[in-house]
C-alpha positions as CSV (number, residue, x, y, z in Angstrom):
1,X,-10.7,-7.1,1.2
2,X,-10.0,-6.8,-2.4
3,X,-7.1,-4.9,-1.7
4,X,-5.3,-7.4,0.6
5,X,-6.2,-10.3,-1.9
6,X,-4.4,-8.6,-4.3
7,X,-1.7,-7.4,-2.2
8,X,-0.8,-10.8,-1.2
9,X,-0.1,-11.9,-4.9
10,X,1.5,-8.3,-5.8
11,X,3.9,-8.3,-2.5
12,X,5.5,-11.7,-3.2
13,X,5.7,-10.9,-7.4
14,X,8.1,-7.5,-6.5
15,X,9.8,-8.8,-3.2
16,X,11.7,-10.9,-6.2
17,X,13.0,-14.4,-5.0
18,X,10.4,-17.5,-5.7
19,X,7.7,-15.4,-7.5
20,X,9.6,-14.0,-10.6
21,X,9.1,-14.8,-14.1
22,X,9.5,-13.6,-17.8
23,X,6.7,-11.3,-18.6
24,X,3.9,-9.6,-16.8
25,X,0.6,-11.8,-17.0
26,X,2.1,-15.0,-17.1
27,X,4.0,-13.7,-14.0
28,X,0.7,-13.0,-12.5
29,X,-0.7,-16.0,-12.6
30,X,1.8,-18.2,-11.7
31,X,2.3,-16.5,-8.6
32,X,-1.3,-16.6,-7.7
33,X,-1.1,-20.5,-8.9
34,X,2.0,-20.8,-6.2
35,X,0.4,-19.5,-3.6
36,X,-2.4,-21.3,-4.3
37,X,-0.4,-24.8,-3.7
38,X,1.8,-23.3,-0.7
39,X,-0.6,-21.2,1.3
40,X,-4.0,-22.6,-0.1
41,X,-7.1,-20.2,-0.2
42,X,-6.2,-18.3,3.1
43,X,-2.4,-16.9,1.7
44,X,-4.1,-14.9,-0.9
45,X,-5.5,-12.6,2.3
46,X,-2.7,-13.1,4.9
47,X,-2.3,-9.7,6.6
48,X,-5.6,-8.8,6.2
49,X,-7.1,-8.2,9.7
50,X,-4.6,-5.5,10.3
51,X,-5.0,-2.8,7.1
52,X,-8.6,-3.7,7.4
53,X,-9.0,-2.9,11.2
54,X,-6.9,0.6,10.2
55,X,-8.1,1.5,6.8
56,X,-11.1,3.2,8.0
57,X,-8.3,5.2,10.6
58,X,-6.0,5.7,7.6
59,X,-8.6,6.9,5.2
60,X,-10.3,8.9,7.9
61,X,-6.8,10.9,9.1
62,X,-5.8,11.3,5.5
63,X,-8.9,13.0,4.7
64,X,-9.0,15.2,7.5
65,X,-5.6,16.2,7.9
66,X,-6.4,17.2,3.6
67,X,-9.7,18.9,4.4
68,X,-7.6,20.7,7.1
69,X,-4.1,21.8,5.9
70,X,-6.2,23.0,2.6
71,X,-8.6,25.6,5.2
72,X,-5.4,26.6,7.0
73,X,-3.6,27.3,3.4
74,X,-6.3,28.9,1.9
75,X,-6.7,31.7,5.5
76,X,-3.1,31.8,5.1
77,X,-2.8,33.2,1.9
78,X,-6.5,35.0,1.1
79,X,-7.8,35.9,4.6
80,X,-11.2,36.4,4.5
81,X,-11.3,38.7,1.2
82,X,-13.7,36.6,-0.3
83,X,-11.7,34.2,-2.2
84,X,-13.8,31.2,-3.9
85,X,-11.9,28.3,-3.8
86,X,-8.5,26.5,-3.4
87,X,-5.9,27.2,-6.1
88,X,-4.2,24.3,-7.5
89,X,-1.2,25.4,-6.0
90,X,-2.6,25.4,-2.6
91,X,-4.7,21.6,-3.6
92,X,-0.9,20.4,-4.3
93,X,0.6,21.7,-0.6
94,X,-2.3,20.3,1.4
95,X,-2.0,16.9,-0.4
96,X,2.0,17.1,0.2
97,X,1.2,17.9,4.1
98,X,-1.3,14.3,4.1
99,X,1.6,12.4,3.0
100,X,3.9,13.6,5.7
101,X,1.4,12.9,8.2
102,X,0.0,9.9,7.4
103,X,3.2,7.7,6.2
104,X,3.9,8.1,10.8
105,X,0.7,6.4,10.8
106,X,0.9,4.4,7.5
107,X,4.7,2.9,7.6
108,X,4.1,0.0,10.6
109,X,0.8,-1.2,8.9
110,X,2.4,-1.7,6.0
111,X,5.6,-3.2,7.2
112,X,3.0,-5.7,9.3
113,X,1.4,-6.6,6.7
114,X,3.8,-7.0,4.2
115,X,5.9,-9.4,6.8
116,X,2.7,-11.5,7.1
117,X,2.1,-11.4,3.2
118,X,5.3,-12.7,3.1
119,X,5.4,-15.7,4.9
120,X,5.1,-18.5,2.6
121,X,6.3,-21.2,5.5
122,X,2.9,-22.7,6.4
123,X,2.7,-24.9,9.8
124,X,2.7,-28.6,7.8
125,X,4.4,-31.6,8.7
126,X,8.2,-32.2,7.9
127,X,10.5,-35.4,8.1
128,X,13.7,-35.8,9.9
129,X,15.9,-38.9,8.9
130,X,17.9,-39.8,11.7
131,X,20.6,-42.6,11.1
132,X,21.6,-44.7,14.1
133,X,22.2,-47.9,15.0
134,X,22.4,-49.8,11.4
135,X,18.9,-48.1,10.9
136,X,17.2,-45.0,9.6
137,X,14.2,-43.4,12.3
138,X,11.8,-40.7,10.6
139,X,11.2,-38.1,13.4
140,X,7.4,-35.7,12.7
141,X,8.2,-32.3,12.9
142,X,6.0,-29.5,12.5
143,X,7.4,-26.4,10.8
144,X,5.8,-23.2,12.9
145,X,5.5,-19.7,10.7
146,X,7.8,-16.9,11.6
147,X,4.3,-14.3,12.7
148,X,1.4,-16.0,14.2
149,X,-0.4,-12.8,13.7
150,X,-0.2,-9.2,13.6
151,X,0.3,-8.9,17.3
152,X,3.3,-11.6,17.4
153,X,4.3,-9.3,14.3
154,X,5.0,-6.2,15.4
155,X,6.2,-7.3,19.1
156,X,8.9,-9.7,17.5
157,X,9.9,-7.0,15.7
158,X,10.1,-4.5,18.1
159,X,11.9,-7.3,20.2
160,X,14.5,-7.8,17.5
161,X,15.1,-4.7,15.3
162,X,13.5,-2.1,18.3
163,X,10.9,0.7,17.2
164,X,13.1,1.7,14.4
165,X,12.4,-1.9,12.6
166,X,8.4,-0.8,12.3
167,X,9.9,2.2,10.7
168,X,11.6,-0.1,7.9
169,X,11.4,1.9,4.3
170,X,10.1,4.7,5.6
171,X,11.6,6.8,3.7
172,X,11.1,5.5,0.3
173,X,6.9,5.7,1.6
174,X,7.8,9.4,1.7
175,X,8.5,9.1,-1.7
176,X,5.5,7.3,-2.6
177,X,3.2,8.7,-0.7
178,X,4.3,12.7,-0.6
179,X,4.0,13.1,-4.6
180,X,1.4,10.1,-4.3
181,X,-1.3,12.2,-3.1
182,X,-0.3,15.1,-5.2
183,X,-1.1,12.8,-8.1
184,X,-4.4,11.7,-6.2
185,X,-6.2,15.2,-5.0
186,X,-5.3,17.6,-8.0
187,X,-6.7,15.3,-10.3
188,X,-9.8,14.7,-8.4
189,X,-10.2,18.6,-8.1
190,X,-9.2,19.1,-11.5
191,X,-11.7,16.5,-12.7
192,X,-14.9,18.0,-10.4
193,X,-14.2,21.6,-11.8
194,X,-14.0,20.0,-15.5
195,X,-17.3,18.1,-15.0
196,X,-19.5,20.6,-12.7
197,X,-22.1,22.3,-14.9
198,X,-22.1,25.7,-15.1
199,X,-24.3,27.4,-12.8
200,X,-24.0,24.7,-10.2
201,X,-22.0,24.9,-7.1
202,X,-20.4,21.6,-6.3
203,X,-20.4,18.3,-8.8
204,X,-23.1,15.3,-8.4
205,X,-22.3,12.4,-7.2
206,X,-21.7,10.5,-10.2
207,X,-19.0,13.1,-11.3
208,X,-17.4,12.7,-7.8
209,X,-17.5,9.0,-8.4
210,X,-15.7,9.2,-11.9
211,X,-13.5,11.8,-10.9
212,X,-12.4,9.9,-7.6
213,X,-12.0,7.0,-9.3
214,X,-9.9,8.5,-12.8
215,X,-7.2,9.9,-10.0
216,X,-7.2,6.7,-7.5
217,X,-5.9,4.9,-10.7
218,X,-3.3,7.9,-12.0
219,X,-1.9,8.1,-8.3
220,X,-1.8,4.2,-7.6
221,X,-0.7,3.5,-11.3
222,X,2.1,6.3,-11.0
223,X,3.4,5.3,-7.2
224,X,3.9,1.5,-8.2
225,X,8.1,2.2,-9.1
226,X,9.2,3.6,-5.6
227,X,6.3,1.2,-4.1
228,X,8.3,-2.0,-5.4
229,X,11.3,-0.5,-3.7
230,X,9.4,0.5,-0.2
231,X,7.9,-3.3,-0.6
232,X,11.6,-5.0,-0.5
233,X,12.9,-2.6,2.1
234,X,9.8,-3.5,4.3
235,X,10.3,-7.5,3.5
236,X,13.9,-7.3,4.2
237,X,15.9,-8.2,7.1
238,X,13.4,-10.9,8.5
239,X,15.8,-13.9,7.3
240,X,18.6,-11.3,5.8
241,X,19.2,-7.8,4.8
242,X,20.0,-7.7,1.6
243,X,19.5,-3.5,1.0
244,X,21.5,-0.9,2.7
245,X,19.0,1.3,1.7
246,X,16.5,3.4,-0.8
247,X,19.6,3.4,-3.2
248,X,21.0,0.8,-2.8
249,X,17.9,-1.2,-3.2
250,X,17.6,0.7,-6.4
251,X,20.7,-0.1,-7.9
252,X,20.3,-4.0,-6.9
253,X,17.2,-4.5,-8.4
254,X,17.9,-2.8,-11.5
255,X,21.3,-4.9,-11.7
256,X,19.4,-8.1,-11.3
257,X,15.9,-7.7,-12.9
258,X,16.4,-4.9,-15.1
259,X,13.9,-1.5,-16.1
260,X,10.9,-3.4,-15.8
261,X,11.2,-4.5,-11.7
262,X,10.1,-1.1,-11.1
263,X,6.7,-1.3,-12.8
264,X,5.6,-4.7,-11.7
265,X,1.8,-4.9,-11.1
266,X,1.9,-1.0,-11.9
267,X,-1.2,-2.0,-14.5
268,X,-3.4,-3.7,-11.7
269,X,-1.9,-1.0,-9.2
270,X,-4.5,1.5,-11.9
271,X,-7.0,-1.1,-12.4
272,X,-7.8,-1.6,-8.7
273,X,-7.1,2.3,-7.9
274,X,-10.3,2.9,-9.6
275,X,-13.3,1.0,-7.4
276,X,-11.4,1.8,-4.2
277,X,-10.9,5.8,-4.7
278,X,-14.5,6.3,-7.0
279,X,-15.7,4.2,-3.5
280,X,-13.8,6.7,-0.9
281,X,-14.2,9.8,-2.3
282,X,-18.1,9.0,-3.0
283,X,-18.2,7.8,0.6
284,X,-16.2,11.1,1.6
285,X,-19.0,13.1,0.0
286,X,-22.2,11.9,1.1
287,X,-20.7,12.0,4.7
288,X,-20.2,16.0,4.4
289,X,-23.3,16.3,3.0
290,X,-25.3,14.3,5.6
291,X,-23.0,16.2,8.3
292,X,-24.1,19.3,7.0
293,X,-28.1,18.4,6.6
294,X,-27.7,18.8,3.1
């Protein structure tokens, strides 16, 4: 939940348009403020029922296709000579093989809720002056929003841009995601093998806490440039396209908004990285552990 309340402010800051400003915190706020005033309480979370129904999925497939590629990597290259553990090498390849998989999965939950995130037209009352007859008639009108829901989401867009318009920046999620979860599971294994005491086998839980949560914040923190771009691919094309692509978007941004686009909210991108990895990878843990009666 706390991710999609701050995804709702972050999506709108970097899709550029209403939401920019001067300087970071100031920016921040006064995009939180506006949305406040446009969307009331509930734009803060729009898109929310969607990642929230398929986080557990996501999290759940990411992990296990890691756990997985790491095994098969590690029989690949040792056999069964006796070899003790992953080398980082191999750590690196298995978390490059989770972000091929996963952005298949990843890339229309994000595109649906980045469209519904987006949507500042709220259904409110507008006036239409009509002039007729020596006298001006006011005529109600109720302005609808573009997505009624996820659902309404994902089949207007596959009614309008087909199943390559859920597929909308995928390629600049490769290049978030693929070096992403480098950045996420080396540091988390580096960081158990630093804290484990000697003599013990495996870290306790409050080192897999730590260490989860130190490399949730350097993966998040270091993803947020290509993330800005994969957020204004995904938004475009629902009123106009403005991006021919990855870079093109690139070179349009910078043109317009200088260096610093590419590092908007990557501060808060750290900041909430750490209670939502320490949270997973602790989760992660106990669940082997209770699988395996330990």
């Amino acid at each position: 939940v706390l991710r999609c309340f701050h995804c709702g402010v972050c999506q709108r800051a970097r899709c550029g348009g209403l939401y920019r400003s001067l300087c970071g915190v100031w920016h921040r706020s006064l995009c939180g403020v506006m949305q406040w005033s446009r969307c009331e309480v509930a734009g803060f979370f729009k898109g929310l029922s969607f990642p929230l129904a398929s986080i557990a999925v996501y999290n759940s497939v990411a992990l296990g296709v890691y756990g997985n590629a790491q095994r098969f990597i590690c029989q690949y290259r040792y056999g069964d000579n006796g070899h003790r553990g992953p080398a980082l090498s191999d750590v690196a390849a298995a978390s490059a093989v989770v972000g091929l998989v996963t952005v298949g999965f990843g890339a229309p939950v994000d595109l649906v809720k980045i469209r519904l995130q987006m949507q500042t037209l709220s259904a409110r009352p507008a006036k239409l002056n009509l002039v007729g007859a020596g006298a001006i008639h006011s005529l109600a009108l109720n302005e609808q929003p573009l997505y009624r829901g996820p659902v309404h989401c994902i089949s207007r867009i596959l009614r309008n841009e087909g199943i390559v318009g859920l597929y909308r920046g995928v390629g600049a999620m490769y290049l978030r995601d693929v070096p992403g979860y480098c950045l996420y599971f080396v540091p988390y294994m580096l960081l158990c093998d630093w804290m484990t005491p000697v003599g013990s086998t495996a870290p306790n839980l409050f080192c897999v806490w730590l260490a989860g949560g130190v490399a949730g914040s350097i993966s998040w923190g270091t993803a947020t440039p290509m993330d800005v771009v994969k957020s204004r691919l995904q938004a475009d094309g629902v009123s106009e396209t403005r991006y021919k692509g990855i870079v093109h978007c690139i070179q349009q941004s910078y043109q317009k908004e200088g260096l610093n686009v590419f590092f908007k909210g990557a501060f808060v991108n750290a900041i909430r990285g750490f209670p939502m990895s320490a949270a997973m990878f602790l989760g992660y843990e106990l669940a082997l552990k209770a699988l395996r009666g330990q």
